[in-house]
ChimeraX commands (.cxc) that place a marker at each C-alpha (Angstrom):
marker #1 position 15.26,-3.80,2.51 radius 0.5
marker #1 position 13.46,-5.12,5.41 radius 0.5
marker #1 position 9.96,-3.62,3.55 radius 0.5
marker #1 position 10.27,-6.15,1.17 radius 0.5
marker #1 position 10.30,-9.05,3.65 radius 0.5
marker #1 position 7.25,-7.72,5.52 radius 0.5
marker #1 position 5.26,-7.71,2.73 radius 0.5
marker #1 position 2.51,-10.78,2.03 radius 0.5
marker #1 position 4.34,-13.30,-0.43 radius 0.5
marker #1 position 2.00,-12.31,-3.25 radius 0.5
marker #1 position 2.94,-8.52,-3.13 radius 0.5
marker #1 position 6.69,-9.88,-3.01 radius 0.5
marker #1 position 5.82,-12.18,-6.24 radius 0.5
marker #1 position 4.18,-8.77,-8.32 radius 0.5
marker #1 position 7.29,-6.34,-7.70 radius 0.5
marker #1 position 9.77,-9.59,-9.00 radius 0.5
marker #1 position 7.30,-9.32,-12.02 radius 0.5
marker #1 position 7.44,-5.72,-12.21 radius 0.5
marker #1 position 11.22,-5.79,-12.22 radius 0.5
marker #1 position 11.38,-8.97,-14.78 radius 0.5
marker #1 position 9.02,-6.80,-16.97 radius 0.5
marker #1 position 11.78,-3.44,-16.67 radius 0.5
marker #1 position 8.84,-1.87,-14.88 radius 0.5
marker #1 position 5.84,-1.94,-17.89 radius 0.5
marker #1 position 2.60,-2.11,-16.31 radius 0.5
marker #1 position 1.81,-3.12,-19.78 radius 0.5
marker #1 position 3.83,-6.33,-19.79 radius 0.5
marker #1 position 2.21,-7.17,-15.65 radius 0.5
marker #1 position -1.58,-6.78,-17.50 radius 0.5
marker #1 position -0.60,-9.16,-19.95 radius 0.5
marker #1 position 1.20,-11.69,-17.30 radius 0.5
marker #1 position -1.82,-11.45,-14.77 radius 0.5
marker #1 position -4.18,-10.96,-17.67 radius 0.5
marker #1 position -5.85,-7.78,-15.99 radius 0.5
marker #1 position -6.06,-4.24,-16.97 radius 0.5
marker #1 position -3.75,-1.80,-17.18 radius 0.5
marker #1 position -5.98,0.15,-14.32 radius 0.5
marker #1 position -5.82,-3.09,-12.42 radius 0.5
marker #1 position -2.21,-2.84,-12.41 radius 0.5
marker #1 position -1.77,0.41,-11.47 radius 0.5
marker #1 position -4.49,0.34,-8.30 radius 0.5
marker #1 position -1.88,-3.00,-6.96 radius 0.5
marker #1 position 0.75,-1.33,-7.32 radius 0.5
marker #1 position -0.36,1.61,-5.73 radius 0.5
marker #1 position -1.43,-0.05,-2.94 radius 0.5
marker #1 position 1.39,-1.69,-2.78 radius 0.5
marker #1 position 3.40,1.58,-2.53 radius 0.5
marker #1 position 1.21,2.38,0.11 radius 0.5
marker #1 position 1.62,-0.53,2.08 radius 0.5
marker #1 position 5.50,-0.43,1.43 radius 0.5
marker #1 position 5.24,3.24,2.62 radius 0.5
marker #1 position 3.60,2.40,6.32 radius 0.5
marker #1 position 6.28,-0.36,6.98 radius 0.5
marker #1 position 8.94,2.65,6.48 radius 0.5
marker #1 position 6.88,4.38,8.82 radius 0.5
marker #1 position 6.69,2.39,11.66 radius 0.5
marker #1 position 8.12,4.78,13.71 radius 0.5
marker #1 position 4.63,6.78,13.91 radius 0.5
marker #1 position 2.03,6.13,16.15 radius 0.5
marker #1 position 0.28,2.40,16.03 radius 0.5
marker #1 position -2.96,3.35,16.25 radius 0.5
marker #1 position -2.42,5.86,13.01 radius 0.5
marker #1 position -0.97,2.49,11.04 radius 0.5
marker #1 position -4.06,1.05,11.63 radius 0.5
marker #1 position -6.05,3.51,10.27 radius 0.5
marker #1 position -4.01,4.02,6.89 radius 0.5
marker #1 position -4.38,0.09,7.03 radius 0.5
marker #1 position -7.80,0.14,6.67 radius 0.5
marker #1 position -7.63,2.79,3.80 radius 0.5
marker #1 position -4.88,0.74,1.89 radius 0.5
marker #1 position -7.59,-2.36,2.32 radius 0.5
marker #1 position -10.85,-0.54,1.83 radius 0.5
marker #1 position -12.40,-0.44,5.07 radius 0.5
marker #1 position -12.49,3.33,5.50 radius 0.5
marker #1 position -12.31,6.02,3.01 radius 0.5
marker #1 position -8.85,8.16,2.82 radius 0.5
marker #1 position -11.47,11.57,4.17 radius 0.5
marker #1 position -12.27,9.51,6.99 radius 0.5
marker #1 position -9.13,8.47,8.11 radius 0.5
marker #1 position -7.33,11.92,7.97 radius 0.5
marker #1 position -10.10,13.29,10.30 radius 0.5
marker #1 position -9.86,10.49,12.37 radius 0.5
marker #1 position -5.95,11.17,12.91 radius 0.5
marker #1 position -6.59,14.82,13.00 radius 0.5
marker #1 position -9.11,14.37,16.12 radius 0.5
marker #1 position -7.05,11.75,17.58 radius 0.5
marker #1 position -3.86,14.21,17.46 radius 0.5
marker #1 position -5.90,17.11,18.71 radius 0.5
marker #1 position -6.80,14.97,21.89 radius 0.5
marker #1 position -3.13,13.87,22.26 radius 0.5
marker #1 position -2.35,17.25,23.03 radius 0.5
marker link #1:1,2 radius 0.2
marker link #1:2,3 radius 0.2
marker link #1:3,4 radius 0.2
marker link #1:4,5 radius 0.2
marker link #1:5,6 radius 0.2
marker link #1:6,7 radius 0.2
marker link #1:7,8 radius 0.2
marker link #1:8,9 radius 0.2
marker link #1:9,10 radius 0.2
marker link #1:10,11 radius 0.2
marker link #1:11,12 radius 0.2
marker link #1:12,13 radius 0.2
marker link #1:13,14 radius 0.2
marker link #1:14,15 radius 0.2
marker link #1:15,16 radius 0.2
marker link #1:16,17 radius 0.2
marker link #1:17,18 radius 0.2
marker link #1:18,19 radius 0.2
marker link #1:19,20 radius 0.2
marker link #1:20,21 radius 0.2
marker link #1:21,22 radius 0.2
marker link #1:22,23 radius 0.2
marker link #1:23,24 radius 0.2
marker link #1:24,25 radius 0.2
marker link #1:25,26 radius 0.2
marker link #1:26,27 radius 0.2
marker link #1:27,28 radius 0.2
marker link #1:28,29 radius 0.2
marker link #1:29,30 radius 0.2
marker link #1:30,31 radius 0.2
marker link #1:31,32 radius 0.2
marker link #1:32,33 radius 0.2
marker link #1:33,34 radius 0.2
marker link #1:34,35 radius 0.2
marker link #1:35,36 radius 0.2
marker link #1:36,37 radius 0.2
marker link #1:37,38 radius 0.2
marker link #1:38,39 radius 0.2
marker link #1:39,40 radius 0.2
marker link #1:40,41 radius 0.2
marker link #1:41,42 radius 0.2
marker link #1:42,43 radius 0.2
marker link #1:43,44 radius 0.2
marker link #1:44,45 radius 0.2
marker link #1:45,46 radius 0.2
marker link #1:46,47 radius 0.2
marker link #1:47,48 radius 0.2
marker link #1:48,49 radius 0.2
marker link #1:49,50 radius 0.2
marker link #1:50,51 radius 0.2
marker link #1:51,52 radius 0.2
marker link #1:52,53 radius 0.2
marker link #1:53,54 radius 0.2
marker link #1:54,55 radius 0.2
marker link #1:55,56 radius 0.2
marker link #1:56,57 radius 0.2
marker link #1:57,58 radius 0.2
marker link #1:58,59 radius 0.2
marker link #1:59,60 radius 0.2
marker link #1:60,61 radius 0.2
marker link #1:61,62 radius 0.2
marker link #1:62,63 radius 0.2
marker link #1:63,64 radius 0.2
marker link #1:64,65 radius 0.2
marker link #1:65,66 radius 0.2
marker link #1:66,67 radius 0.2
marker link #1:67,68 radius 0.2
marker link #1:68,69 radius 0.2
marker link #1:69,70 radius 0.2
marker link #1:70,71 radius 0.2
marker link #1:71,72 radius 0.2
marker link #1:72,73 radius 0.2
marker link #1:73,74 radius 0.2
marker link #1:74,75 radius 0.2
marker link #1:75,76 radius 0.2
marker link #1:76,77 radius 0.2
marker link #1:77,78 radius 0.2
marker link #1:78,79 radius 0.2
marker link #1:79,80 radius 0.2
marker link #1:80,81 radius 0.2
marker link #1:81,82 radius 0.2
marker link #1:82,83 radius 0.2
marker link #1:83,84 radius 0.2
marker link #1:84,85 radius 0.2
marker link #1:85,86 radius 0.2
marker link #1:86,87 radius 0.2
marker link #1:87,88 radius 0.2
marker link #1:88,89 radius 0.2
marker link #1:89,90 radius 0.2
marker link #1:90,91 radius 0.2
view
């Protein structure tokens, strides 16, 4: 469960909600007094972040794209043709 320790202490503090709340989003809009949409965006992105530490194994420069779509900087579309030119010129 190393994913869990890389992540920033606040994401670490909203999945020990999520699990104190048996998983309602419900219950975490009521603790962080957000909406329900609110919620679910976090925890997406927390997914996502969660899902790049697991993938470590892939190329740096490709983390640091998805990095940028997980914090807004650059659109998903962009991204994926970024990596798809940037694989094309690997080859």
């Amino acid at each position: 469960m190393d994913w869990f320790l890389e992540l920033e202490r606040e994401d670490q503090e909203f999945i020990k909600q999520l699990v104190k709340s048996s998983g309602s989003l419900k219950e975490l809009a009521k603790i962080y007094t957000v909406s329900y949409p609110t919620v679910r965006v976090r925890l997406d992105k927390i997914i996502q972040r969660i899902s790049l530490i697991e993938q470590q194994k892939e190329s740096s420069f490709e983390t640091k794209i998805m990095e940028m779509v997980i914090n807004d900087e650059l659109s998903l579309h962009l991204a994926k043709k970024i990596i798809e030119n940037y694989q094309e010129e690997k080859k």
